[in-house]
C-alpha positions, 0 to 999 in steps of 0.5 A, a space after each residue: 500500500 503505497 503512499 503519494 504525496 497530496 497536491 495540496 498543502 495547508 500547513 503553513 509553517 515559517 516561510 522561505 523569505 523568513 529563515 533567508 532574513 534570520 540566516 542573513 542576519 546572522 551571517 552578517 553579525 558574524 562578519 560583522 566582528 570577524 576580520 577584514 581578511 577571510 571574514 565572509 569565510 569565517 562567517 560562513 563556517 559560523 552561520 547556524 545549520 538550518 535543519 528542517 523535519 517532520 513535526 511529529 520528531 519536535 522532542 527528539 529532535 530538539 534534544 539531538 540538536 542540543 546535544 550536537 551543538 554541546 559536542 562543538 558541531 555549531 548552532 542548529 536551527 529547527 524548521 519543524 512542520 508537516 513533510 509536506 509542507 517542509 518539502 515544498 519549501 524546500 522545492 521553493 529554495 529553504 536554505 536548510 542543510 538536512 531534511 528528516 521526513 515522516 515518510 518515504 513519499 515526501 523524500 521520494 519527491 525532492 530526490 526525483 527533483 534533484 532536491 536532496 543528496 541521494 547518496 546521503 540518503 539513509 532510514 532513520 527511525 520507524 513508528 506506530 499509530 494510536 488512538 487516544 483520548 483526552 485523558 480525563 476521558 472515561 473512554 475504555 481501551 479498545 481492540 483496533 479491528 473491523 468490528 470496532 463501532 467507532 462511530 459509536 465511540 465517537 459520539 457527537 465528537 469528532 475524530 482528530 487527523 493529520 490532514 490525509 490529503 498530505 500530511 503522512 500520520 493522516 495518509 497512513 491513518 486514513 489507509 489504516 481505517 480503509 483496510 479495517 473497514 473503518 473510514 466511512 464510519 468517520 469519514 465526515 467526522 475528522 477533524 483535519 490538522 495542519 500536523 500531526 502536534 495540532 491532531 495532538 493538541 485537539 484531543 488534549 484540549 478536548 476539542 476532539 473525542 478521539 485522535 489518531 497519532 503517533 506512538 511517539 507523540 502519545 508516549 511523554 504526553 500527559 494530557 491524553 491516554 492510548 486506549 488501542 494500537 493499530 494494527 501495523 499490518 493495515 497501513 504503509 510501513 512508517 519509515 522516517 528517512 533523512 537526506 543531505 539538501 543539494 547544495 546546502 550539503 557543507 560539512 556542518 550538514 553532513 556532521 549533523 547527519 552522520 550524528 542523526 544516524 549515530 547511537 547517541 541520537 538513536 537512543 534519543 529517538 528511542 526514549 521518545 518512542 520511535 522504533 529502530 533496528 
């Protein structure tokens, strides 16, 4: 079951113009004070690594880039949005360095666009899907399965997605509930989210009854509870590949990616709830 990037594209995270103006100025504060001979240089050596991925990787990636930067590997910046939105901004000429997607397809997408290093190319991590609730909610855990009355469980509330038009947990949530006969109980019913963090944050806040996530947003978050985990079978393995950006590919870039792949980081990813070999 394969997934395909959608033609549109809601979330509308920091534009391009944005992360050129922060660079820019940070750039010229370092030549600012470095010396008259090589000082554009050094600046350029200096200048934060801008690194953008999926939102769904927020926490470990927060912590991987602060421990990066406690190694001496230099300032990184954190763009963190839907892939799909990252990828566009990435077609459109976002200077990041690194791109780290929630799946395969956005990736797909940028490679056969000459967007991104083939070669660096390299699978991260992987995760499951679950359903949650608020957690003050008396809803009971569930078998995730084709007998599931989820309409039922649902009530008058509404049923929190990633948009499935293009952001990856909603495309391979609204597979999963296809393949389990699920979909048109609740099609009219989702709540569609710029991310899969804003799908989070309905069920946290009790704007939605229910919300399909990732095992890892659900892990540390205690303003919701799991109440079933979907069959990994029914959905496109979620695989998160990460890639050096053509021509932003500097050494601080592929520092940044070799330490991604490295143990240090896997064991981070792994304390989120992120699966890895």
């Amino acid at each position: 079951m394969g997934i395909r990037p959608g033609n549109g594209c809601r979330a509308n995270p920091a534009p391009v113009t944005f992360w050129r103006a922060v660079l820019a100025a940070l750039l010229l504060g370092a030549c600012l004070v470095g010396p008259d001979t090589g000082g554009a240089r050094a600046a350029e050596e200096d200048a934060p690594l801008l690194v953008f991925a999926a939102a769904s990787t927020t926490n470990a990636m927060q912590e991987i880039a602060a421990g990066f930067e406690a190694r001496g590997g230099g300032k990184v910046v954190l763009s963190l949005g839907a892939s799909s939105a990252l990828a566009r901004q990435i077609e459109n000429g976002a200077p990041a360095g690194v791109y780290l997607a929630a799946n395969v397809a956005w990736m797909d997408y940028l490679e056969a666009r000459g967007l991104v290093v083939p070669e660096s190319r390299r699978d991260l991590v992987r995760n499951r899907l679950v359903l949650i609730a608020p957690a003050e909610s008396d809803a009971a855990p569930v078998d995730i399965g084709p007998g599931l009355d989820l309409a039922a469980r649902l009530g008058r509330g509404r049923l929190a997605l990633g948009d499935p038009d293009h952001v990856p947990a909603g495309i391979y949530a609204k597979q999963a509930l296809e393949a389990l006969g699920l979909w048109r109980q609740v099609a009219d019913r989702v709540a569609r989210s710029a991310d899969v963090r804003m799908a989070l944050a309905l069920v946290e806040r009790g704007e939605a009854e229910l919300g399909v996530v990732y095992a890892s947003d659900a892990v540390a978050d205690r303003k919701v509870k799991v109440l079933g985990v979907v069959p990994e079978e029914s959905h496109a393995p979620i695989v998160y590949p990460a890639a050096l950006v053509a021509g932003n590919d500097g050494p601080r870039a592929r520092a940044f990616l070799e330490f991604l792949g490295g143990d240090a980081a896997r064991e981070i990813f792994r304390s989120y709830g992120f699966l890895s070999d």
